[in-house]
C-alpha positions as CSV (number, residue, x, y, z in Angstrom):
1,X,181.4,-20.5,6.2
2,X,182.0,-18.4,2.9
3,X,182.0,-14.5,3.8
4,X,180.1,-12.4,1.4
5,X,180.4,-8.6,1.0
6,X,177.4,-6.8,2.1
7,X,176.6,-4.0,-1.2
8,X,175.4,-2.1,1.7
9,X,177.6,-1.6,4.0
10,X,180.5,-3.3,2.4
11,X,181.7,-5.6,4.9
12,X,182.5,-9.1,4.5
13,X,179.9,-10.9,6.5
14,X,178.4,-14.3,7.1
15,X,174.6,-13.6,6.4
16,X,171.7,-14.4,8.7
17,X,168.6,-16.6,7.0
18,X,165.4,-15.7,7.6
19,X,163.4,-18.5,6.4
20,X,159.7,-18.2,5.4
21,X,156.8,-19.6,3.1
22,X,155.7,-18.3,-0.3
23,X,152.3,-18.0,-1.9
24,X,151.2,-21.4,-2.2
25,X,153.3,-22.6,0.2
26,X,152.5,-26.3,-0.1
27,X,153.7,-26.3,-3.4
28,X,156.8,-24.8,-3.1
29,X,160.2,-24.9,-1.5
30,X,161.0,-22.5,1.7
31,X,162.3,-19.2,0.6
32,X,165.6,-18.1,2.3
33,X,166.3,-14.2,2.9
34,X,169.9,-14.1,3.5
35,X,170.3,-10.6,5.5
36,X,173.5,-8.9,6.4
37,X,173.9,-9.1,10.9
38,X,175.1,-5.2,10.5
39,X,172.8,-3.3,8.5
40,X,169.7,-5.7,8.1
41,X,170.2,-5.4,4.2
42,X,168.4,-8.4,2.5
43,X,171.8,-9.3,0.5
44,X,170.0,-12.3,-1.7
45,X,167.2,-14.4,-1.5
46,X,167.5,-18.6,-2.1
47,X,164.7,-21.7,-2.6
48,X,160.8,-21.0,-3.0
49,X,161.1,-23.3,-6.1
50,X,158.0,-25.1,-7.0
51,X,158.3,-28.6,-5.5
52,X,157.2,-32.0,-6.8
53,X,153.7,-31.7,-5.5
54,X,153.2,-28.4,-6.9
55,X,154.7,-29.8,-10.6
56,X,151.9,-32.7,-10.4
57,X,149.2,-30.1,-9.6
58,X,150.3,-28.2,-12.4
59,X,150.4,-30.8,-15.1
60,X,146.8,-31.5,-13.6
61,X,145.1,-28.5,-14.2
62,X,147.2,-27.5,-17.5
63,X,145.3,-31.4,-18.9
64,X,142.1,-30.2,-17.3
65,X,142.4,-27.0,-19.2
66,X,143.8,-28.5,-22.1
67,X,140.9,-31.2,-22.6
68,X,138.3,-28.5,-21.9
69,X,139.3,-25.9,-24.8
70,X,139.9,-28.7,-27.1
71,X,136.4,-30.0,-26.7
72,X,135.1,-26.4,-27.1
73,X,137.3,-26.2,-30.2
74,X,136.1,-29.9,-31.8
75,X,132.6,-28.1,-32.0
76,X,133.6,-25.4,-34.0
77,X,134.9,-28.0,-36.9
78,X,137.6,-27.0,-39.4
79,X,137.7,-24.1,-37.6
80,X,138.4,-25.0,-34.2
81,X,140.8,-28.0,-35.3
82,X,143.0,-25.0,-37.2
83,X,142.8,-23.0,-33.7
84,X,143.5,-26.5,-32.0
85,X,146.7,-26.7,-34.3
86,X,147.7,-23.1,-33.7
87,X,147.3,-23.5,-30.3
88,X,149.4,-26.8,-30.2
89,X,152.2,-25.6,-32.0
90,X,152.3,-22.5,-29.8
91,X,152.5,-24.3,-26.6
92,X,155.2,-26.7,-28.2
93,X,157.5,-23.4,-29.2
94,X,157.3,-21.7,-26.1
95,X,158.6,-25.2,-24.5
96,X,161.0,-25.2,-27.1
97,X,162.2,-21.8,-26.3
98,X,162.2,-22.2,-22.9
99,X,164.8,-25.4,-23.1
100,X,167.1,-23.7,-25.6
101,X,167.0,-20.4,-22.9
102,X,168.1,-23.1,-20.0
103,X,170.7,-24.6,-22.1
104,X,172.6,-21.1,-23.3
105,X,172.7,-20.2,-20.0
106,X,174.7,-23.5,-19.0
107,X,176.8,-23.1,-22.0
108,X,177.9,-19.6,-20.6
109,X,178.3,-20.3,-17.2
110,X,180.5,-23.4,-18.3
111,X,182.4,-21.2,-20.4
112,X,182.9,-18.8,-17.7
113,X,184.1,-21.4,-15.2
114,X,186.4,-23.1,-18.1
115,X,187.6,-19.2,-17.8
116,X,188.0,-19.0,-14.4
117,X,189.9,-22.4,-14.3
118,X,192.4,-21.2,-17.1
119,X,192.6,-17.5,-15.6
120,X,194.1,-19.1,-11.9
């Protein structure tokens, strides 16, 4: 086992999990508290992802939702297919930002670990 420092008590320690269920529990992962055995510090916490379950019943209610304004919107006319539009293009940007977050953060931590491997 890898020994981490405790920021607590600043030993180097093999943590104890304490494993328990988030909100919504069936549609997520466990959480993991990993504690330090000395002072009872909670030193990280791992998991409590959503899970494949929980993704499908997303999608779900975001089609269900979905489907129900734009019907609302189709009886406004012109107007609500503009709102429809601005809507659309919303959603699609905040997906786009999002993905381009994700991938700058595997850039740097690629670039960091290309560091670490020329540093050694």
């Amino acid at each position: 086992m890898d020994h981490i420092q405790c920021s607590s008590c600043n030993r180097q320690v093999i943590p104890r999990l304490w494993h328990y269920s988030p909100i919504l529990g069936r549609f997520r992962y466990l959480k993991t508290q990993h504690l330090c055995p000395f002072c009872g510090v909670e030193m990280y916490t791992t998991g409590g992802s959503i899970n494949f379950v929980g993704k499908i019943v997303l999608v779900l209610l975001f089609l269900l939702t979905f489907s129900t304004i734009r019907r609302a919107l189709n009886e406004l006319g012109p107007v609500g297919n503009i709102l429809a539009s601005v809507i659309g293009l919303t959603i699609i940007a905040i997906i786009y930002l999002t993905a381009a977050k994700a991938v700058w953060r595997f850039i740097k931590s690629f670039i960091s670990g290309v560091r670490n491997l020329i540093s050694k």
